[in-house]
Each structure stands twice: as C-alpha cells, then as structure tokens.
N, C-alpha and C positions, 0 to 999 in steps of 0.2 A: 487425576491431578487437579481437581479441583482448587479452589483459590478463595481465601478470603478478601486477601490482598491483594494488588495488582500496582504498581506504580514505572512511571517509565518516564525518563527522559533522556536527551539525545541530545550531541552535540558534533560539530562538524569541524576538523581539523584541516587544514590545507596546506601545502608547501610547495614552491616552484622546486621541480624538480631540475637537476643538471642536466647539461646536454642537449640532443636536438632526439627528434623522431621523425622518419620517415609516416608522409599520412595512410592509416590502415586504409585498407582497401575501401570499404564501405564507406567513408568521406568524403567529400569535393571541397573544394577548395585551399588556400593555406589555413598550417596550423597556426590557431593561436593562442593558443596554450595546454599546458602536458601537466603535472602536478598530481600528488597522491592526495587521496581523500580518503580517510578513515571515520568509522561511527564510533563513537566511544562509547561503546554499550554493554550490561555489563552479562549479556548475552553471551556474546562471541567475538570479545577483544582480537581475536586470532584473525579475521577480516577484517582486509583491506581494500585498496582498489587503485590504478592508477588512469584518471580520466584524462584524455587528451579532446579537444575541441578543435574546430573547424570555424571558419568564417562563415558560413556555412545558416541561415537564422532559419529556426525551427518557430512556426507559431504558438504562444507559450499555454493558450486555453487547448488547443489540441494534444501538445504534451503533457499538461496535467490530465485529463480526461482519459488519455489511453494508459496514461502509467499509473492511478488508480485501479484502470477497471483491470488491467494484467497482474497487477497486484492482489485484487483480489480472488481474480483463478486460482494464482499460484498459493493464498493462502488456505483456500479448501482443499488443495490438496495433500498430501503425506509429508510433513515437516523436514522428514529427513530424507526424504523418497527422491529419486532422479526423475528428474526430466530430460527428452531428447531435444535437437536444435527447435526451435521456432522461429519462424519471420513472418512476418506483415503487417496486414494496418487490424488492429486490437478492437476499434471501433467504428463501424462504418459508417458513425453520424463524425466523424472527425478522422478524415482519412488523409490527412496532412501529413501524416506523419508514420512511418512502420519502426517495430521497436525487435530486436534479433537477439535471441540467444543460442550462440553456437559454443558448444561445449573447445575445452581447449585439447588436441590432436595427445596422445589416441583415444582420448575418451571420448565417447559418445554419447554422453547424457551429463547432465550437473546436478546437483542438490536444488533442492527448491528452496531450502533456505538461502540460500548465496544470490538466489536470483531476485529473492524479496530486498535481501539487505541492500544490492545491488542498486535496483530500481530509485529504492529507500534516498541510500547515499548521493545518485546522482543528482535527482529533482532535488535536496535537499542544497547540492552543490549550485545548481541551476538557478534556481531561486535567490541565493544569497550571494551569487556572484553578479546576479540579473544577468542571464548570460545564458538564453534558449537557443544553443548552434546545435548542430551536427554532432554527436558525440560517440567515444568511444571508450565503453567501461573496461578496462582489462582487470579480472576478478580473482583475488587471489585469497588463499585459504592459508597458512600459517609459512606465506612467501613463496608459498607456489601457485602460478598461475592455473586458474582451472575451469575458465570461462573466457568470453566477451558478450559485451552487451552493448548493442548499437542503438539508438537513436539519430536517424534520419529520416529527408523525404524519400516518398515512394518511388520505389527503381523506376517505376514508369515514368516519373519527371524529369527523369535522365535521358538526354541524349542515346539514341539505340535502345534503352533499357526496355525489362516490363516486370513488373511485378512480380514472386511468386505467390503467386494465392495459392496453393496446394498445401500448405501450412500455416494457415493463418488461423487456425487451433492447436492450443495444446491438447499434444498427444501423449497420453501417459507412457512412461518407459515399458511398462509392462505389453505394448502394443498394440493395444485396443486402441483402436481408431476412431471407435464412435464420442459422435459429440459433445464434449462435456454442457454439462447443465447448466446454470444461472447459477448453482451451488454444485461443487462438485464434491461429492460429503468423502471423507478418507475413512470414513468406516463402512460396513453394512448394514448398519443397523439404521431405518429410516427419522428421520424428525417427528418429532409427535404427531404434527399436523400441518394445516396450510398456513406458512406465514405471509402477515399480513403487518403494519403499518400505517401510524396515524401523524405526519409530519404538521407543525405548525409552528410559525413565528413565534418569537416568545414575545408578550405584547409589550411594545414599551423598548423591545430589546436593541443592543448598541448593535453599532455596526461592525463590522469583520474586516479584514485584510482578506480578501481574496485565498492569496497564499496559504495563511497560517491555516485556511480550513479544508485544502488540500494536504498540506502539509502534517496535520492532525490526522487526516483521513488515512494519510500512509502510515504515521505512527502505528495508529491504531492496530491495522491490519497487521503491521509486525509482531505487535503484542501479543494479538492472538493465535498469529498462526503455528504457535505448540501447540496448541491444541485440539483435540477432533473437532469438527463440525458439531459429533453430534454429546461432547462432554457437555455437563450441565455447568452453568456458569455458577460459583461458589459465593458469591459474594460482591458486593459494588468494587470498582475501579477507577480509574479516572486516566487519562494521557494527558502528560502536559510539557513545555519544555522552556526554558529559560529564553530562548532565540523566538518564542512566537507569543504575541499579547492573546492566546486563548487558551481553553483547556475544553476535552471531551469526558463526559463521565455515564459511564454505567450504572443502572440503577437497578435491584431487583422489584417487583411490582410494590412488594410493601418495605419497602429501603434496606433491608437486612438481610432476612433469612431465605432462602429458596421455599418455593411451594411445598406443601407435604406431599402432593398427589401433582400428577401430569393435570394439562401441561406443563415442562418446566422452559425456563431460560435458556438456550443452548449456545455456545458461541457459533455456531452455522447462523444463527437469529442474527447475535453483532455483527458478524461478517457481512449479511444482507443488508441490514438498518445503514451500517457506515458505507459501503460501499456506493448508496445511494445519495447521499448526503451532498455532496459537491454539485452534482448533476440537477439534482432538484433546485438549488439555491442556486445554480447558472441559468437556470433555465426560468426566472422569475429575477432574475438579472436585480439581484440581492443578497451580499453574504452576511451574516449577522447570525444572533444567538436563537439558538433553536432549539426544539424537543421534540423528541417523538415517542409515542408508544407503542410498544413489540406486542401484538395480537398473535397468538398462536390458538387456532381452533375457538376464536374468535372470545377468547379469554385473556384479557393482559397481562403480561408474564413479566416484563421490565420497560425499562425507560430509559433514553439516550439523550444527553444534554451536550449541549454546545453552546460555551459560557466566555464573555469576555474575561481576557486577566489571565494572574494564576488561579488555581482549583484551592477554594478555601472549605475548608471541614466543616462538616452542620454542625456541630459543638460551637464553632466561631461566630456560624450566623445565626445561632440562637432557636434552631430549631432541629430535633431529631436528636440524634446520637453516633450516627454512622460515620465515619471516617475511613478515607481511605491513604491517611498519612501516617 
C-alpha cells in the first residue's frame, strides 16, 4: 500500500451536549463539561466521541508527553488489530498522569485504531479548549459505544488509592505478555537495519507554538499508523492542518523516488523519527523548525521537516519538483 501521496488535515468540532452526567468513576471532582467531539477526517467519519471533564487540572507537558508516546505504541501495532484494557503512567519521566483504556462491557479488547483517534481527538480538544482536567473519552464507532479512555492523576494520589502498575504495558490481544519494544513492528518480517537519527535546529529557524508540534506529532502518527512498520514509504508527504501555524514533511533521501536497493525508507523509521520530536525539543526547552535525517545502516534513507506555516510545494519555492499537493 505504498504511497506517493499522502496529505492530511484535521479539524475538531464541538457541541454542548443536553442534560447533566453523573461523574464516571475514574474522575474527582465536579463536572465541568460533557460535549461530543468528533475528527472530521476523511479516514473514518463513522468515529466519534463524547468527552466529559472534571475540575480536576491535569499538568499539560505531562499530558502531551504520555499521550504521544501511547500513541506511538498503538501505531506499531496491527491498525485493525484489538487491544485488551490498559492503565497506568505511559512514562516514567512524567508520571503525573495515567492514561486507561477499558474496552466497553462485554468486549474485552478495542481496535487500535479507535484508541489512536481517541488519544488524537482528546489532546486536540485539550489544547484548543486550553482545558488539561481529568477526562473521560466515551469512544464510539458508528453510535455505539466501544471503549473509554481516561486521562487522570495516578490512583496513588487518591486518597486510599494505589496504582495499578501490573498493566502499564500494552499487552497484545493475542496474549503474549512479553514487552513490547521501542517499536513494536506488526509484521515479521525485521527492519533493514539499526535505525539511527541526526536531529538539528534549522539555523535561522522561527519559533514554534509548543502545541502545534505536539499537535503535529499526533497527526502524524495517525497518518501512518495503516501502515506496517515495516512497508517502504512510497514517496514524500507532509501533515498539516488549518487550526496549527506549522506543517511536518517527509522526505525520501533524494526527494522523489525510493532507493533501488535496501536500505529503504520504512514507516517503523517515521514512527521512530516523529515520535521523538517533541521530547528532544522539550528537553532543550525550544520548539521551533527542525530536520532530521533517518540513517538506517548508517546510510540516509530520508528526511523529517518541521516548518513554520502552511506546507508550500518545491515548484513554489523554486527549487526541486516534488509536491505533495
């Protein structure tokens, strides 16, 4: 299922829902607000969601941080494949926060896409409501419920509570318990080689909203997660979306055509490259326009941009010929 083309943009719709709600369990405090959120995407119109919030404030770089990095788990894995419940804290450099998905009764597992979109739509809702509380995703697939997805602090900061750590990895549906990897590939067939990674400022480069390059981070991962880990990427891309001043783009090494011979490009490579993106640029406490180069077997196979604005076509900038509009 290769790709020459790739293009994505997302928009986030909201409505005060009627009525009152009692607060789901996993919450403290009053509600303060209930309301459906849908992605208008041209993926899977058939998901929805209806989030209700809590008083409840969630620290908002913790929340980005874990709901990235679970985003990226769930995108190396099988697109359409189940997952069973998880809970707890995603990152143990930001343990502020534990993020649940309990399938909704009598199912015992969910789609891993419903839980990407899930993740997706909330932070999305999070961000533009400025509004990091207590939440609860109730996930619904073409009006039936078939999930929750919680975003709170950790049971241990409750009163009586304590954590469960006994699941603070996903466990494939399939039952295998062992650890998933840094990449957990949905095929078996392995990566060419050892992927590697060359981030750098771009010099000169504007500065960033925070948000949009999380924001970006999650796109992306959605993007790709049809994909195997270990399909060869077909062609440049770019994520971009009307609601954020930046855009992400994909590059093959020499801007066009895939390599003729391994290594190639693989989207398990993007998954890794973007995954990392936020964390590095937190962690040098500067969001701004970046690049990086994907070294696979210590050969460059593509390139990752993070550019202010919309995504303009090399025909426009006067150099190259590659578009991905």
């Amino acid at each position: 299922m290769a790709v020459s083309r790739l293009i994505h943009t997302f928009l986030l719709f909201s409505s005060v829902a009627l009525g009152t709600k009692n607060t789901p369990p996993f919450l403290r405090g009053a509600i303060t607000s209930s309301h459906t959120a849908q992605v208008n995407d041209d993926d899977d119109p058939r998901f929805s969601m209806e989030l209700t919030m809590s008083e409840t404030k969630l620290p908002p770089t913790a929340v980005l941080m874990n709901s990235v990095e679970l985003a990226a788990r769930y995108c190396g894995m099988d697109y359409l494949g189940r997952v069973p419940q998880r809970h707890g804290i995603v990152l143990p450099q930001f343990p502020q926060i534990e993020i649940a998905v309990i399938p909704a009764p009598p199912a015992s597992s969910v789609e891993v896409r419903l839980v990407l979109y899930t993740i997706y739509a909330t932070i999305l809702d999070m961000v533009y409501g400025n509004q990091f509380n207590e939440s609860e995703a109730e996930v619904r697939w073409e009006n039936r419920v078939k999930a929750h997805v919680y975003f709170t602090r950790p049971m241990d900061d409750r009163p009586g509570g304590a954590s469960d750590r006994s699941m603070d990895l996903i466990i494939p549906a399939s039952g295998n318990t062992t650890a998933l990897p840094a990449m957990a590939n949905n095929t078996n067939q392995p990566l060419d080689a050892v992927f590697d990674w060359a981030p750098l400022y771009k010099p000169g480069g504007v500065i960033l909203y925070p948000n949009d390059v999380f924001i970006l981070a999650l796109g992306a991962l959605k993007v790709i997660a049809p994909y195997s880990v270990t399909e060869k990427v077909g062609g440049p891309f770019h994520v971009g979306s009307e609601i954020v001043d930046a855009n992400l783009q994909v590059w093959l090494q020499n801007r066009r055509m895939p390599r003729p011979s391994p290594p190639f490009l693989r989207y398990g490579h993007i998954l890794e490259a973007v995954r990392r993106i936020p964390g590095w640029q937190l962690h040098r406490h500067r969001f701004a326009e970046f690049f990086c180069t994907i070294d696979v077997g210590r050969r460059a196979v593509g390139v990752v941009l993070l550019e202010s604005g919309p995504f303009v076509p090399q025909l426009t900038r006067g150099g190259g010929n590659a578009s991905t509009s």
